[in-house]
DRENVOTOR-683647 format. One record per residue (C-alpha): x, y, z. Coordinates in steps of 0.5 Angstrom, whole numbers, padded with zeros to 4 digits, always signed. Last residue first. Layout:
XYZ ...
END
This chain:
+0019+0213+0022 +0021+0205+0025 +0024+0208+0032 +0018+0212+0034 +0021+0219+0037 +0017+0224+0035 +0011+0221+0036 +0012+0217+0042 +0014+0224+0045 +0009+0228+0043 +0003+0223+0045 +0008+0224+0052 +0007+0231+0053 +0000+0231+0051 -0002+0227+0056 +0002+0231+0062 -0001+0237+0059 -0008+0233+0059 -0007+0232+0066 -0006+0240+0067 -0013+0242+0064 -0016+0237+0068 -0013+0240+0075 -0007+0238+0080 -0009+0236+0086 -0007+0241+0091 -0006+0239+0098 +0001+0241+0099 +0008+0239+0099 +0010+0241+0106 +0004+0235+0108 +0009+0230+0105 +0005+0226+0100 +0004+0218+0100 +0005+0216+0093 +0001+0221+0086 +0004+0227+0088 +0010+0226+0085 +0007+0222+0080 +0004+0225+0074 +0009+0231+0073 +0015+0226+0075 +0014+0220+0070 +0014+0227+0064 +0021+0229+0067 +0024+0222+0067 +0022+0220+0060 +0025+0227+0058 +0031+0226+0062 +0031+0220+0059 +0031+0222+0052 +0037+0227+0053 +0041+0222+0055 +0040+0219+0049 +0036+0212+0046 +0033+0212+0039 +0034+0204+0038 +0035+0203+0031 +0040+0198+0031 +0039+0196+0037 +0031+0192+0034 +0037+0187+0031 +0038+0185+0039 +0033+0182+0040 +0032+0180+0047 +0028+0173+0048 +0024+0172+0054 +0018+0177+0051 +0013+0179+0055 +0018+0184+0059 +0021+0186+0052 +0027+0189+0051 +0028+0190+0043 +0022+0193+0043 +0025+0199+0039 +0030+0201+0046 +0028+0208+0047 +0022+0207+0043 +0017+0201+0045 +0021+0199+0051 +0022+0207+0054 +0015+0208+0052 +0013+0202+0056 +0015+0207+0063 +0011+0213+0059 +0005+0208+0059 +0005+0206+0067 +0006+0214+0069 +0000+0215+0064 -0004+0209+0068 -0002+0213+0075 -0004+0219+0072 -0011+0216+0071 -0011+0213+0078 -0009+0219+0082 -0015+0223+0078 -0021+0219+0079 -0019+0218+0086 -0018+0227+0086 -0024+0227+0083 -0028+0223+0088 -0025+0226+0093 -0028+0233+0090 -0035+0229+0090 -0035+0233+0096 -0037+0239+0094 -0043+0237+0091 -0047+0245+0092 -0041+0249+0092 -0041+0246+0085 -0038+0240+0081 -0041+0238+0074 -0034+0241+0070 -0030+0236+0074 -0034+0230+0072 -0034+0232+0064 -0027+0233+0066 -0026+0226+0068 -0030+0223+0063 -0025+0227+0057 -0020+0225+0060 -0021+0216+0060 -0023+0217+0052 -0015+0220+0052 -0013+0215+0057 -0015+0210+0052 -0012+0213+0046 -0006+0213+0050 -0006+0207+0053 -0006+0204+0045 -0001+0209+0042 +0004+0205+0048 +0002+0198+0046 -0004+0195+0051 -0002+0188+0055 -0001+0190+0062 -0008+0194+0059 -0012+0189+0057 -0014+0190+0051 -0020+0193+0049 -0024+0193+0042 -0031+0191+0045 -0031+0190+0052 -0036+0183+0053 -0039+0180+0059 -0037+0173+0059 -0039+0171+0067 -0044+0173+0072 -0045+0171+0079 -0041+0177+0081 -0037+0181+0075 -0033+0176+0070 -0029+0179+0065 -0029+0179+0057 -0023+0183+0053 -0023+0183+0045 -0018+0184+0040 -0018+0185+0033 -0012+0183+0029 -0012+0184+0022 -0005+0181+0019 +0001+0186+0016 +0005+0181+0018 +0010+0185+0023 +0003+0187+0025 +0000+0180+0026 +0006+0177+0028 +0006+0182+0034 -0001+0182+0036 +0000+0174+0036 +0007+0176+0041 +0002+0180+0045 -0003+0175+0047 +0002+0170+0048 +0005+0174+0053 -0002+0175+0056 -0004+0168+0056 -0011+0168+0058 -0013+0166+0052 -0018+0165+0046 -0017+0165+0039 -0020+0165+0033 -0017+0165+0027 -0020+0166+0019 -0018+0164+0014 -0012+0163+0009 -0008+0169+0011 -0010+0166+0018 -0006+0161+0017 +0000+0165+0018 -0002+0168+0024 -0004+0161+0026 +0004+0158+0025 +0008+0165+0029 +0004+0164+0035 +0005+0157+0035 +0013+0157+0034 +0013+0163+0040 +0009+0159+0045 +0013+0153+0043 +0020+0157+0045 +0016+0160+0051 +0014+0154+0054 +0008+0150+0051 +0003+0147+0058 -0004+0151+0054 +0000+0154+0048 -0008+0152+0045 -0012+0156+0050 -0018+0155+0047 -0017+0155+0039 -0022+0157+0033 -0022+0155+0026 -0026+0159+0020 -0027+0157+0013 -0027+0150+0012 -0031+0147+0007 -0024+0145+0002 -0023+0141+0008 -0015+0139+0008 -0014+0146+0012 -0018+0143+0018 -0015+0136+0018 -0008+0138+0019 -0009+0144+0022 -0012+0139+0028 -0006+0134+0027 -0001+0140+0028 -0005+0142+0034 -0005+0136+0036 +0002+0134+0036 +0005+0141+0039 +0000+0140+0045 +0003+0132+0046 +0009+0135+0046 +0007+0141+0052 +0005+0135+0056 +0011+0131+0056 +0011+0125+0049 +0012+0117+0051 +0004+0115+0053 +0001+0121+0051 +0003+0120+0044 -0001+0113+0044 +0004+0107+0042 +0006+0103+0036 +0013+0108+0034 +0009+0114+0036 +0001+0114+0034 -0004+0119+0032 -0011+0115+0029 -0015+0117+0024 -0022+0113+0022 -0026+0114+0016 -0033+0115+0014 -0038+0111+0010 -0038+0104+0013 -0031+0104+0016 -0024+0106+0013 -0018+0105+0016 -0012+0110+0018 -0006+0111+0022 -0002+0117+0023 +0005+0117+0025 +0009+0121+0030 +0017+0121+0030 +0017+0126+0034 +0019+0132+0029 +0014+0138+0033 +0018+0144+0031 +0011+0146+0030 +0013+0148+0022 +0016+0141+0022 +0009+0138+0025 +0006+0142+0020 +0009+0139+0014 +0009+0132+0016 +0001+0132+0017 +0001+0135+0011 +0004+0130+0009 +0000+0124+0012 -0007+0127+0009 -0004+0128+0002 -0002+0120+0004 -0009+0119+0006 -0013+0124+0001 -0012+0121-0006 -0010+0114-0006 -0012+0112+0000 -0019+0115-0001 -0020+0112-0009 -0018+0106-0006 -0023+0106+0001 -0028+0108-0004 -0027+0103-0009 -0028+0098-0003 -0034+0101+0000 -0038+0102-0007 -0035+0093-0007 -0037+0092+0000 -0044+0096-0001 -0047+0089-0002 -0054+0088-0006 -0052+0080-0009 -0059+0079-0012 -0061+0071-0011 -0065+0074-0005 -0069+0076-0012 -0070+0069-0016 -0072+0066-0010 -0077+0072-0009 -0080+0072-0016 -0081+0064-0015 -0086+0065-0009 -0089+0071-0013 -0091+0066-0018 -0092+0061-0014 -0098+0064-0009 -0100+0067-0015 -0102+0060-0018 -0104+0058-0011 -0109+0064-0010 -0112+0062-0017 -0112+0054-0017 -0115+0054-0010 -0122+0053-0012 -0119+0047-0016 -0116+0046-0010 -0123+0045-0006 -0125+0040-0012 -0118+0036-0010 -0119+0035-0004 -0127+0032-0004 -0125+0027-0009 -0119+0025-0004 -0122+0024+0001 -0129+0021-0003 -0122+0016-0005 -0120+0015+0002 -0126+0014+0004 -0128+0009-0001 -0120+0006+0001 -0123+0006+0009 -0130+0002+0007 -0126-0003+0003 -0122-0004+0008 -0127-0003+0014 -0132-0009+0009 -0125-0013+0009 -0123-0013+0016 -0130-0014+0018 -0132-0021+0014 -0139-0022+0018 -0138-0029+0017 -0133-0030+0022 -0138-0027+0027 -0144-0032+0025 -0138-0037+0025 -0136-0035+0032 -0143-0034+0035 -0143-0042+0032 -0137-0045+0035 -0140-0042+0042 -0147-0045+0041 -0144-0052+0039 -0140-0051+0046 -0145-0049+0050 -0147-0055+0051 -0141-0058+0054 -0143-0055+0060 -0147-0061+0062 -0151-0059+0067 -0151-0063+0074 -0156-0065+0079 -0155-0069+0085 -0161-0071+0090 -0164-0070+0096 -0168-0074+0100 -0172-0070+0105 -0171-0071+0113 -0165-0070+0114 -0167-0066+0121 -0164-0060+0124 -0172-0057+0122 -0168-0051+0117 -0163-0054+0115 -0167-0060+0111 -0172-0054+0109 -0166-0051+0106 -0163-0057+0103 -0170-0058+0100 -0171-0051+0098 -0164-0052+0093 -0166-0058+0090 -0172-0055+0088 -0168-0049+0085 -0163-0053+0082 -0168-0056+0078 -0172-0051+0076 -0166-0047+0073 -0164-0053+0070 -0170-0054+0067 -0170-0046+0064 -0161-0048+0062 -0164-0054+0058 -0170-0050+0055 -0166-0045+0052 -0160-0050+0051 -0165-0054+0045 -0167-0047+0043 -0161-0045+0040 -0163-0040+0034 -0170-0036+0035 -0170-0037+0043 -0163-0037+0044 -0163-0030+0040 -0169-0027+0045 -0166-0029+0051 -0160-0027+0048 -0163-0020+0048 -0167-0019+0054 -0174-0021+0056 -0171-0025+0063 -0164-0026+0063 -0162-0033+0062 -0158-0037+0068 -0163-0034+0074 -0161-0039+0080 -0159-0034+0086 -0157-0037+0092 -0159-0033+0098 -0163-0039+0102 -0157-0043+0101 -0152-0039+0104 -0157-0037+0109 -0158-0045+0110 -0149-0045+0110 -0149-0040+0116 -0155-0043+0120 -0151-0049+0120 -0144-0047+0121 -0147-0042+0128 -0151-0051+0131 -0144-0053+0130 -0141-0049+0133 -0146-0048+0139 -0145-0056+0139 -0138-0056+0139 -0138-0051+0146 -0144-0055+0149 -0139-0062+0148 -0133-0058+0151 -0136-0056+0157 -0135-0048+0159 -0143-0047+0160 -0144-0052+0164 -0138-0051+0169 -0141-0044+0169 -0149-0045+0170 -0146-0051+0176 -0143-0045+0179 -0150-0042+0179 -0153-0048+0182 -0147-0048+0188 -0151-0041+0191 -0148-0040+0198 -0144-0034+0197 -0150-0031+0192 -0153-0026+0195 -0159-0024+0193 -0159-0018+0187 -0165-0020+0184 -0161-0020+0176 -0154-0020+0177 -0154-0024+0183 -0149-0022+0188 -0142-0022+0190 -0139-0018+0184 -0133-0015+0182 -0133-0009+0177 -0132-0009+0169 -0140-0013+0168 -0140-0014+0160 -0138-0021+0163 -0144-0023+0166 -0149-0021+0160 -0145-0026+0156 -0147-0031+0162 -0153-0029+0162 -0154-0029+0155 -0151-0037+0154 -0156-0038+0161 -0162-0035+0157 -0160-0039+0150 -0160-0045+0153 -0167-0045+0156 -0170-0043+0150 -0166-0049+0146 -0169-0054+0152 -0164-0057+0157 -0168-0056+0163 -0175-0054+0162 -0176-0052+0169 -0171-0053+0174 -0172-0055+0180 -0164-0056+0182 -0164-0065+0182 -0160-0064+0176 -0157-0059+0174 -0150-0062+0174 -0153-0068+0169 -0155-0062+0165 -0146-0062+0162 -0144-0069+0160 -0149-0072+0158 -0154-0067+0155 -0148-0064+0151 -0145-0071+0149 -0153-0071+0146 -0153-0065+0142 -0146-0066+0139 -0148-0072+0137 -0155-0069+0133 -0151-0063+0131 -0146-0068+0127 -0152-0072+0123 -0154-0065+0122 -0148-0062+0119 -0147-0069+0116 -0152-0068+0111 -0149-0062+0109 -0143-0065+0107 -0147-0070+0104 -0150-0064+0099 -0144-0062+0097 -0140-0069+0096 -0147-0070+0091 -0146-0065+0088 -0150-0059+0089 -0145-0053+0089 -0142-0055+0084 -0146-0056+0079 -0149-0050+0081 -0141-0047+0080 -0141-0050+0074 -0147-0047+0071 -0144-0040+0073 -0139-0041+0069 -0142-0042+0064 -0148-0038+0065 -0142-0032+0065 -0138-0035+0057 -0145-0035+0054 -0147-0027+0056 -0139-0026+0054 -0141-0030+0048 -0147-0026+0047 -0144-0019+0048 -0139-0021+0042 -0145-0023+0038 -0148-0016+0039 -0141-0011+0037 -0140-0015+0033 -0148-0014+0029 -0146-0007+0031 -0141-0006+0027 -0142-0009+0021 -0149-0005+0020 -0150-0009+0013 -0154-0002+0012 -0146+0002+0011 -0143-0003+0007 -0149-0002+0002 -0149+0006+0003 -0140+0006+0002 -0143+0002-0005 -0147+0007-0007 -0142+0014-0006 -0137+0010-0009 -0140+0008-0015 -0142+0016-0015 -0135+0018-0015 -0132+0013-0020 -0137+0016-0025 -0134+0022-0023 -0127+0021-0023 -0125+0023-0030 -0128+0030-0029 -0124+0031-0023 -0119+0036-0025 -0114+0039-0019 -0108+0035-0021 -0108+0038-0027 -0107+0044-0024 -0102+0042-0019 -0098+0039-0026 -0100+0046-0030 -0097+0050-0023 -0090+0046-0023 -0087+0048-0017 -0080+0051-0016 -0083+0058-0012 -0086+0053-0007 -0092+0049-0006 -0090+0043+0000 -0097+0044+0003 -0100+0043-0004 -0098+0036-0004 -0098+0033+0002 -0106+0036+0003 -0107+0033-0006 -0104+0027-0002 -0109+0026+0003 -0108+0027+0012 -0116+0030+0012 -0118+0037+0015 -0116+0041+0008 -0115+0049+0008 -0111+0049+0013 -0105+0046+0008 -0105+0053+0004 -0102+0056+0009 -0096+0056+0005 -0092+0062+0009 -0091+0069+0005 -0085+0072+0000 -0088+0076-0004 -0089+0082+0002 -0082+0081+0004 -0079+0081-0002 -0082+0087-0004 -0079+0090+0003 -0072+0087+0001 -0072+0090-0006 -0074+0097-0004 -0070+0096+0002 -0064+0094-0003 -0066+0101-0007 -0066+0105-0001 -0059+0102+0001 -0057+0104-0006 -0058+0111-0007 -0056+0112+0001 -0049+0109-0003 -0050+0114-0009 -0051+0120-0004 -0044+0119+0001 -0041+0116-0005 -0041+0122-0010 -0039+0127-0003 -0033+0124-0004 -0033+0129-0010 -0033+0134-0005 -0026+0132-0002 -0028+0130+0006 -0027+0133+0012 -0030+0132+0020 -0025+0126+0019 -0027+0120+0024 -0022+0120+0030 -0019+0113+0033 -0018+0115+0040 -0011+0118+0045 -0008+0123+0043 -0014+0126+0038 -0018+0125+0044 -0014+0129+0049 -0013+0134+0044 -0021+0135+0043 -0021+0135+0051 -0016+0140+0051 -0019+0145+0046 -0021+0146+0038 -0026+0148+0034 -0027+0148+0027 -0032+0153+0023 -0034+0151+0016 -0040+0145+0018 -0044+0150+0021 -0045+0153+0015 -0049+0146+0012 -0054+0148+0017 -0056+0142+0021 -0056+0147+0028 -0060+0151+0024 -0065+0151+0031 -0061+0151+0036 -0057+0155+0034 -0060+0161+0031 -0057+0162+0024 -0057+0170+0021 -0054+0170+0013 -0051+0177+0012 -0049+0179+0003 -0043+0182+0003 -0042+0179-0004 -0035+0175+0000 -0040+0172+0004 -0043+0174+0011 -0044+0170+0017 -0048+0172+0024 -0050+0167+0028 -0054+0167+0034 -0055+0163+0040 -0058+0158+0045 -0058+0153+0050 -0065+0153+0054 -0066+0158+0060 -0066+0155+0067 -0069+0160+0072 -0066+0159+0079 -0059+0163+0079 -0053+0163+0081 -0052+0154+0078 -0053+0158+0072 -0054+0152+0068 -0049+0147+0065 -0047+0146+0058 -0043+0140+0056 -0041+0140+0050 -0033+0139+0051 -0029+0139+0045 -0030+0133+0039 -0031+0139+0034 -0035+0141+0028 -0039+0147+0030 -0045+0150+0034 -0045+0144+0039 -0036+0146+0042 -0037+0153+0040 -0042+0153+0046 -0038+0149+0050 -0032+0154+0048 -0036+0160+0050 -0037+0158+0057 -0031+0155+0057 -0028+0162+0056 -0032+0166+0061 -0028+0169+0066 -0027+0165+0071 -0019+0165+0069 -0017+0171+0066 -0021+0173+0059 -0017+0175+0052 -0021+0174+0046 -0016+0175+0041 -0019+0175+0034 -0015+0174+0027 -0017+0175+0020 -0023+0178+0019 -0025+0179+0026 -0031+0176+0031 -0036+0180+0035 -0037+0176+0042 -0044+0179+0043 -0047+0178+0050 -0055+0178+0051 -0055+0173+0057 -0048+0174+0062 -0044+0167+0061 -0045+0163+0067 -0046+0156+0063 -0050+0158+0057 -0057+0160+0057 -0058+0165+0052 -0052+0168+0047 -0056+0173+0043 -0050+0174+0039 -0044+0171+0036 -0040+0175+0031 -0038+0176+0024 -0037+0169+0022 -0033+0169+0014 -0036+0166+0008 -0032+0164+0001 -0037+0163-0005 -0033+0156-0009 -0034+0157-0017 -0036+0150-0020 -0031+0147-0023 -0035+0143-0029 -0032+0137-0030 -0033+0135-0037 -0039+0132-0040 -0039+0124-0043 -0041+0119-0038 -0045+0123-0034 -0050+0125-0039 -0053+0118-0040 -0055+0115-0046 -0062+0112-0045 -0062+0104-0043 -0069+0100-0045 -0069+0094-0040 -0074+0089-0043 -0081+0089-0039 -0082+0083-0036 -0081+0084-0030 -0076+0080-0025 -0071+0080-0030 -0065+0083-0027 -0065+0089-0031 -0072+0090-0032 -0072+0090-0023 -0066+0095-0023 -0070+0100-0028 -0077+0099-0025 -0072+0101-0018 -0069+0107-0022 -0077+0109-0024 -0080+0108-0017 -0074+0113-0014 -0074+0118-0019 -0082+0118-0016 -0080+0118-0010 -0075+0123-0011 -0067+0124-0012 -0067+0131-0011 -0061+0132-0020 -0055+0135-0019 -0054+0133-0024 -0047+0129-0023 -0053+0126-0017 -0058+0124-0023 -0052+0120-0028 -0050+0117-0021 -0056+0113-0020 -0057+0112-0027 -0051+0109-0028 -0053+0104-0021 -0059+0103-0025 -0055+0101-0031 -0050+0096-0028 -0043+0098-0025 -0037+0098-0030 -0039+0105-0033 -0039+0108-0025 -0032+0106-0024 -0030+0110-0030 -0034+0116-0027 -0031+0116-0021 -0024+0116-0024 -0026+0122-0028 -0029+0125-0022 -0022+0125-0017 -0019+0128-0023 
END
């Protein structure tokens, strides 16, 4: 029914979808060679090649469902079990038909085992496996399994190795923290319906598909890069860089042709070599020099006109004419104090320069001095020395040593002038020359003149006297007028905006021709370029979504697995007697589905007691597992863990019958559970196989096969054990001689405590047969139907009494009157003899 709504789905896809599920219907490996051919398909039919699509029939649309025949398999044992917490090495765990008590107390090993189950199988339980934390040498986690069908054919698996394997996925596990995390998380469903396993292929079918694409995509959908090929900003460089899968390839092509342009190109090419050789540039480069050269001798030439003006020169004059006064104040005013002193050459300039560096001498001097500076005499009496000072401070001396410092500051001036208006053997000398001869030869003359005039002024200067007369010269600046106008002509006449522009438009044409012949050799790669460019666009137009296979899917889930999934919840919390009102929530998530257990909007653990919430988990885990038509075994830790004994009894009864569908594996060491599952299965004609596993030392999870704990042992049990415990006793016993004596106390333990387990089991038979287990000791109910065929008399307990006498009188601390026998092996088993015969005769169910 499931396929039927798949298939009409499928026929309302495109082709190659159709393909898709035609080849998973087949059963049909989806290779890279299908692959490349539903991928051509997909690119037919969306017109990204040029083939047509050609549809073939499809087998798929018209077959029948075929009901495939399901081979059922059942675990038969975990062996070789290595590396697993404290779990002894080696061990093999054997696993029934139907049901499987695995009994162990606290420590002895079922979380170890758990754990294990927990990585082999599906479960959300504890994984964690530890190292042996008594022993050093660290083992990696592994283990067999043994599985057979129904044909009696064995499959080994190893975990790790096969832990992919597809039989792993058959067995269930269940424990505390799978329940708490049923409580309390979103679960994902390890099952599904297997024509959901459709979706689980068609959808991997369909990403590979999309990566195709995406890749191909990838690899045509490459950067214009062709705008590196070109140096210049032109149009053809704008135009090719904004190249994409919309652009016209003949209009690019046409744009590549340059044989219109030819004789264009060689006109240009001649005309750019004329502009070239007018040397534009450098000529404007020269006149702009030489108007700066003009525009410096001007202004020179009016700093000389300046500097020897008529006021200038009279200045100068006045300088000698005011030293000539100064000098004769001087005489006046400061060498009358020195006369009469016999002082030879006084007043002269070489006498002068003596006393003015005497006195600067002097005052180099820092101490107090009271002789001369240069004989040493001492001068107290001396008055001409203070006559040198008075003269040397009047003000008349002062003036004309002023004076005298300005002159010889203003001659070196003159003397440092310099009048050169024309640069030697230079360019502008050589234009002037050839072009301006008239101002040539004025700024010569006018050299000449200023430099004349100049020598007078120094000569004068030189002798304090005016003795030559010295005349104004001047140049008139206008001439440079007429020689500026015409540099302005000559550069006006150079036309170099005109002569650049014209040169930047045949430049901007030679650009041009250059580009488009570098795009002709582009033609090929821009054409492909294009092409794939236009096929990428049209592929990225392609909606590859796998909402709508998603949503179908949640559709057909919802419809055919989430109400079957919340009903079968409902039934088995009723079977549990576990009506709280709990609700399961599902939602759909990329190729799994989500559940969730909630009671009125809020998490079990938040409302229901410990137990109740057990009760709800369990019912959600039988749930999930007996939905999953792959599920074949399902293993429980501890799973009454927290239940009273009401609870204890309901779960019992609900996995015994279970185990009519598959198999139950069940670990505890709950003693009364025990019991009550070994009597639903008997009650229930159910295969029960139990199995003790117990620590010793440092290692735990070692196995006995096929032994229960004797608490928990039935009467026909304890006698079959006591019977294989005989014959070990007696096989003992006959080893003794007079020569190992003493291994009689040994015998006599051996013995006391073989009779104290016969003394346990007659008191059991007063349970099993007397009452018909109508009292139990394990069991918090009486049953008082089981009454009616109970065997009890007078004459029955005086038989019990008499079989629990034999074997314990001398098994309690012994009176010394009572002897020291110890009763021999043919005595012991008379006493089991006697109680075999009595659960024989008297079994209340004959």
């Amino acid at each position: 029914m499931i396929k039927n709504e798949i298939v009409e789905w499928v026929k309302k896809q495109e082709y190659w979808l159709q393909v898709i599920a035609n080849s998973i219907y087949k059963g049909e490996k989806l290779d890279s060679e299908s692959f490349d051919n539903i991928f051509l398909l997909f690119k037919q039919e969306h017109r990204l090649v040029q083939e047509p699509l050609v549809k073939s029939e499809l087998d798929f649309l018209n077959n029948e469902v075929i009901n495939e025949s399901v081979i059922k398999r059942t675990l038969d044992s975990i062996s070789n079990i290595k590396g697993v917490n404290a779990l002894k090495n080696g061990e093999t765990l054997p696993i029934g038909k139907q049901v499987t008590l695995i009994y162990g107390e606290n420590g002895s090993g079922k979380s170890g085992y758990t754990r294990l189950l927990n990585n082999a199988f599906v479960s959300r339980g504890d994984k964690s496996i530890l190292a042996n934390v008594f022993k050093n040498n660290y083992t990696e986690p592994s283990a067999n399994f043994r599985f057979t069908d129904d044909k009696d054919n064995i499959i080994n698996l190893s975990y790790p190795e096969n832990e992919n394997h597809s039989l792993f996925n058959t067995v269930s596990i269940f424990d505390t923290t799978s329940a708490i995390h049923d409580l309390t998380k979103e679960t994902e469903l390890s099952f599904i319906p297997m024509e959901f396993n459709f979706f689980d292929e068609f959808v991997q079918a369909f990403l590979y598909i999309k990566s195709r694409l995406s890749e191909e995509i990838k690899n045509k959908e490459v950067l214009n890069e062709f705008g590196d090929y070109f140096d210049k900003n032109t149009s053809t460089k704008k135009i090719v860089q904004n190249i994409n899968g919309q652009t016209d390839y003949e209009k690019i092509k046409a744009l590549a042709k340059v044989t219109e342009l030819d004789v264009t190109y060689k006109e240009k090419i001649k005309r750019k070599a004329e502009l070239n050789a007018l040397n534009i540039d450098e000529k404007l480069l020269e006149y702009n020099k030489f108007l700066q050269v003009l525009n410096n001798t001007k202004e020179k030439v009016v700093f000389l006109n300046n500097k020897f003006s008529i006021e200038r020169i009279m200045k100068t004059e006045e300088l000698l004419v005011e030293r000539e006064v100064l000098k004769e104040l001087s005489s006046n005013e400061g060498l009358e104090l020195l006369n009469g002193e016999q002082i030879y050459r006084l007043g002269s300039y070489e006498w002068k320069e003596f006393i003015f560096s005497a006195k600067k001498y002097y005052n180099s001097i820092s101490e107090e001095i009271d002789s001369c500076i240069f004989c040493g005499q001492n001068i107290e009496e001396v008055t001409v020395i203070n006559k040198y000072w008075k003269y040397l401070k009047s003000s008349a001396e002062k003036n004309l040593v002023a004076a005298e410092s300005n002159i010889k500051k203003i001659m070196k001036d003159f003397d440092s002038q310099d009048f050169n208006l024309i640069i030697k053997g230079s360019k502008i000398e050589d234009w002037l020359k050839k072009n301006q001869l008239n101002l040539y030869e004025k700024l010569v003359s006018a050299e000449k003149e200023f430099m004349k005039i100049n020598s007078n002024v120094i000569e004068n200067l030189s002798s304090l006297k005016w003795s030559k007369s010295v005349e104004e010269y001047k140049v008139n600046v206008l001439i440079f007028e007429e020689v500026v106008k015409l540099l302005e002509e000559k550069i006006k006449e150079l036309n170099v905006d005109k002569v650049k522009e014209e040169l930047n438009s045949i430049d901007n044409f030679l650009d041009e021709y250059d580009d488009k012949l570098k795009l002709e050799k582009l033609l090929p790669k821009i054409k492909t370029f294009i092409k794939n460019s236009k096929w990428a666009d049209s592929a990225k137009n392609i909606n590859l979504s796998t909402q709508k296979i998603t949503t179908f899917q949640n559709k057909l889930f919802s419809k055919h697995v989430s109400s079957n999934y919340i009903e079968k919840f409902n039934t088995e919390c009723k079977n549990l007697k576990a009506t709280f009102s709990a609700e399961i929530q599902q939602r759909g998530r990329k190729g799994v589905t989500l559940s969730k257990l909630s009671i009125k909007g809020r998490r079990p653990m938040e409302i229901l007691s410990e137990g109740e919430q057990r009760s709800i988990a369990l019912a959600n885990f039988l749930t999930e597992t007996g939905l999953n038509d792959k599920n074949e075994c399902i293993v429980f830790d501890d799973p009454v863990c927290s239940l009273d004994y009401k609870r204890r009894e309901i779960i019992a009864k609900r996995l015994v019958t279970e185990a009519q569908k598959k198999q139950v594996v069940i670990m505890t060491h709950d003693i009364t559970f025990l019991i009550g599952i070994q009597n639903h299965c008997s009650s229930s004609g159910v295969d029960c196989s139990t199995t003790t596993i117990r620590k010793f030392k440092d290692e735990t999870g070692i196995v006995q096969v096929e032994e229960v704990p004797w608490i928990g042992m039935p009467v026909n049990k304890r006698i079959k054990y006591l019977r294989k415990e005989l014959q070990s006793i007696e096989k003992f016993y006959k080893d003794i001689n007079s020569e190992t004596i003493e291994k009689l106390d040994d015998y006599e333990k051996k013995a006391k405590l073989w009779c104290q387990l016969l003394r346990e089991t007659w008191e059991r038979t007063i349970e099993e047969n007397l009452f018909n287990n109508s009292v139990q000791r394990f069991s918090p109910a009486i049953q008082t139907q089981r009454l009616k065929k109970a065997l009890f008399t007078k004459e029955l307990y005086l038989e019990i009494e008499l079989g629990m006498t034999n074997c314990s009188n001398w098994v309690h601390d012994r009176a010394s009157g009572l002897g020291e026998e110890v009763p021999k092996p043919e005595e012991l088993r008379d006493y089991l003899d006697s109680c075999g015969a009595f659960v024989k005769t008297n079994n209340p169910n004959q």
